[in-house]
C-alpha positions as CSV (number, residue, x, y, z in Angstrom):
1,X,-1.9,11.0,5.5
2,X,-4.1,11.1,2.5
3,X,-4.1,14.9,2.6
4,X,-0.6,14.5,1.8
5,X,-1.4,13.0,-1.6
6,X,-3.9,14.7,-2.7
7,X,-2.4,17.2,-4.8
8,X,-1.4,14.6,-7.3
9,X,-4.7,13.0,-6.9
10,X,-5.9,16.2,-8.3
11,X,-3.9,16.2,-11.0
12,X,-4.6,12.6,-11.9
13,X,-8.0,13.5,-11.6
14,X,-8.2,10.5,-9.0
15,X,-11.0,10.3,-6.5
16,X,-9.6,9.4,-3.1
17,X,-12.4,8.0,-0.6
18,X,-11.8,6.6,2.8
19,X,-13.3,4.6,5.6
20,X,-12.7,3.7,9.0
21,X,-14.1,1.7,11.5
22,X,-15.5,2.9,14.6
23,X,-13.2,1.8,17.9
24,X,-10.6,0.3,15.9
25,X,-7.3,-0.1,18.1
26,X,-3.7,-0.4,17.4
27,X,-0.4,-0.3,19.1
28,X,2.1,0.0,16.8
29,X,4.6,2.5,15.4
30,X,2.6,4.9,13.8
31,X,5.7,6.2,11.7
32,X,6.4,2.7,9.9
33,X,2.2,2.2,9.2
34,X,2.6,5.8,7.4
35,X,5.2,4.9,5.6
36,X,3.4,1.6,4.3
37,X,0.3,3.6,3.4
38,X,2.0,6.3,2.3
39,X,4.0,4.1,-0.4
40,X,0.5,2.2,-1.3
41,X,-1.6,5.5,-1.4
42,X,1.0,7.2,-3.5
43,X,1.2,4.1,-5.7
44,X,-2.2,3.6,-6.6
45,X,-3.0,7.6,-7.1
46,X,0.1,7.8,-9.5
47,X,-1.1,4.5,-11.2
48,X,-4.9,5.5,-11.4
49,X,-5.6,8.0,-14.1
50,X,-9.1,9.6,-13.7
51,X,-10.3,6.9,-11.4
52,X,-11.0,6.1,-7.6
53,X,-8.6,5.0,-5.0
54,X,-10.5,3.7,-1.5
55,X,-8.2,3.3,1.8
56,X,-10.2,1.4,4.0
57,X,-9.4,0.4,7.8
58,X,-11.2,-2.2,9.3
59,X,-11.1,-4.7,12.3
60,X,-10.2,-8.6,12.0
61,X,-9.7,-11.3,14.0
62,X,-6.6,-9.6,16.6
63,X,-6.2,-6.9,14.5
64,X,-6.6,-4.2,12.0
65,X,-6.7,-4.6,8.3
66,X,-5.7,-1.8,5.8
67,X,-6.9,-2.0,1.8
68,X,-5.9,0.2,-0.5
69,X,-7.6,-0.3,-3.7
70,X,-7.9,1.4,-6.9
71,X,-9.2,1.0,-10.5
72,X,-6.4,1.9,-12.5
73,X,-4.1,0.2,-14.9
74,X,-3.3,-3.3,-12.8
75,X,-0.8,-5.7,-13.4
76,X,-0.1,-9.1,-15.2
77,X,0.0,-12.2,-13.2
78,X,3.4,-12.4,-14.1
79,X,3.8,-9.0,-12.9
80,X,2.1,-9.1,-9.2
81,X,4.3,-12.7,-8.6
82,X,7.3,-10.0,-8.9
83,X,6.0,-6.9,-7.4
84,X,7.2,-7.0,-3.6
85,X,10.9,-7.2,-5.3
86,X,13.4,-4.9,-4.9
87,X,13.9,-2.6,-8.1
88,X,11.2,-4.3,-9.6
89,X,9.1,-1.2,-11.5
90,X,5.9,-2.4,-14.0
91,X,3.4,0.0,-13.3
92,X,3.5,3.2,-13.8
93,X,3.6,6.5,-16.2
94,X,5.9,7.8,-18.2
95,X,5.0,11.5,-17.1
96,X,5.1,10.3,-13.5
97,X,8.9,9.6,-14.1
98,X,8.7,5.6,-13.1
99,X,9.9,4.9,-9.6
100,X,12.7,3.2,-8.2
101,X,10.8,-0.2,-7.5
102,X,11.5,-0.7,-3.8
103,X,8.0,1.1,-2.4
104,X,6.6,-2.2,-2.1
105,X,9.6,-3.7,-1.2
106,X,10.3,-1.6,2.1
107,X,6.5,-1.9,2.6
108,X,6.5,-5.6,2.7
109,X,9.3,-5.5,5.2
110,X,7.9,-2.8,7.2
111,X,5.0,-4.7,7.7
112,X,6.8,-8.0,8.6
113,X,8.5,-6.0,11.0
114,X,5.7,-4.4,12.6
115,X,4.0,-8.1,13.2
116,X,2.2,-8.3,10.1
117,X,1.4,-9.0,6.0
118,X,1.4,-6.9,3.1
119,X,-0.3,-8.8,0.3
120,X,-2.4,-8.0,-3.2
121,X,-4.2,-9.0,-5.6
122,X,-4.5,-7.1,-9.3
123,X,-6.3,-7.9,-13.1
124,X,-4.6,-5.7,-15.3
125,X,-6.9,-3.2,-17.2
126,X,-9.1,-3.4,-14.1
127,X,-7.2,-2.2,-10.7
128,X,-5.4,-3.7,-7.8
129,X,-5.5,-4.3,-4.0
130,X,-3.2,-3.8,-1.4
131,X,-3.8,-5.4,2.2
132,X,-1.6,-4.8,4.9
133,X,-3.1,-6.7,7.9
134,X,-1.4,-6.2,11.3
135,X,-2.0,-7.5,15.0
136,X,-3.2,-5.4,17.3
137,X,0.0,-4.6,19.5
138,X,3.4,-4.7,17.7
139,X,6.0,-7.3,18.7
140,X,8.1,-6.5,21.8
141,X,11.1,-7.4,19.9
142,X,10.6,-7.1,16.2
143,X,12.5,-9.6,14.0
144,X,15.6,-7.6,11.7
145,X,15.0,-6.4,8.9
146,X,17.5,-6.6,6.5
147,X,16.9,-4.9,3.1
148,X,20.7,-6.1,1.5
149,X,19.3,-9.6,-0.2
């Protein structure tokens, strides 16, 4: 997955690092967790000019815990309390071209879907940190998700 974004990392000059733990296990449906990370990666690479972006995996109590965490521009208080709304768009470059504001939107749902949280915490001027934490099988029968509110 990271290969994926590395191209613009390059261009942003962005340092992508990554760590895993050893014998980590998870039953889940690999397609939604790529698209979670993929929308958290791709975030905090376009969002991290010349800095470092670390994706970290790691075990917890019935489960596996995912950071992404970068040192790039951050956001407001004000800003994080709104971030997992739809169409909601702060961060973000001009020569990027914006983005639409769901990413963290779908992500939050995907990962309520798949069992789990998506949560993070951010001081602007200094970086943010995105934490998706799921169980270690997904639900049988996943709730809905409905993306219409």
């Amino acid at each position: 997955m990271l290969e994926g974004v590395r191209p613009l990392a390059e261009r942003g000059e962005v340092t992508l690092l990554s760590a895993v733990d050893d014998g980590l296990e998870l039953y889940t449906d690999e397609r939604l967790l790529e698209q979670i990370l993929w929308n958290l990666v791709g975030n905090a690479v376009r969002f991290t000019a010349g800095g470092t972006v670390h994706v970290d995996a790691t075990g917890i109590d019935g489960g596996v815990s995912f950071s992404v965490c970068d040192n790039g521009e951050g956001m407001t208080a004000e800003q994080l309390e709104h971030a997992f709304e739809k169409f909601t768009s702060y961060r973000g470059r001009q020569e990027d071209g914006g983005g639409t504001g769901l990413g963290l939107s779908i992500s939050s749902r995907l990962a309520e879907y798949l069992g789990g949280t998506l949560h993070a915490q951010s001081t602007y001027g200094e970086g943010s940190r995105f934490v998706v934490d799921l169980p270690v099988s997904a639900p049988m029968d996943p709730p809905a998700v409905d993306n219409r509110e």
